[in-house]
C-alpha positions, 0 to 999 in steps of 0.5 A: 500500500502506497501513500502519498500526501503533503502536509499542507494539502487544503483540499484535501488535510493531511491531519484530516477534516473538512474536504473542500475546494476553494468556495466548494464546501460539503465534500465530507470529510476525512481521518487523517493521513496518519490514521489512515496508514496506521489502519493498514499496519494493523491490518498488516501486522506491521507493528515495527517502526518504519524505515525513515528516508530523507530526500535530499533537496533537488532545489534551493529555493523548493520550501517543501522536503521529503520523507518517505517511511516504509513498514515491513522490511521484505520488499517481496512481501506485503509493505505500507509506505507513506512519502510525506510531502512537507509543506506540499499541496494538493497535487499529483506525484506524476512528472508528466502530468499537468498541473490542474485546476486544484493543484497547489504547491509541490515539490520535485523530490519523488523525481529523484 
């Protein structure tokens, strides 16, 4: 299971709560990134602490890091990973795609 999510995400909140999109409002609402990964662990028997990367900044002046965290240490069997975007926004995690109408602010360090 692969997670992605930045912290300051508006749209959609990395700490959970209210969806919502510029003047949109009663999208629902949302438990939090965090509750969400642990859900998976449980579920996994993934009860040891993540492996924990740093990504380098690709940019000087890119305001956002990287932190991946990955629990379950065979790659061949079941693992939950989460990169965390911190201070990045609603956005895809794809190069090659487009910004859209709800993108927000992002980084460049899952390119690496």
């Amino acid at each position: 299971m692969f997670f992605t999510h930045g912290t300051a995400d508006r749209i959609a909140p990395y700490d959970g709560g209210e969806v919502k999109a510029f003047s949109l409002s009663g999208r629902g609402s949302g438990i939090s990134i965090d509750a969400s990964v642990a859900i998976w662990r449980e579920l996994a028997g993934l009860t040891a602490p993540p492996a924990t990367h740093l990504y380098p900044h690709l940019q000087a002046r890119d305001p956002t890091s990287a932190t991946r965290m990955t629990w379950g240490a065979a790659p061949a069997q079941l693992q939950i990973e989460l990169l965390r975007i911190d201070g990045g926004g609603h956005t895809g995690s794809s190069r090659c795609e487009k910004p859209g109408l709800l993108t927000e602010r992002t980084d460049r360090q899952d390119e690496s």
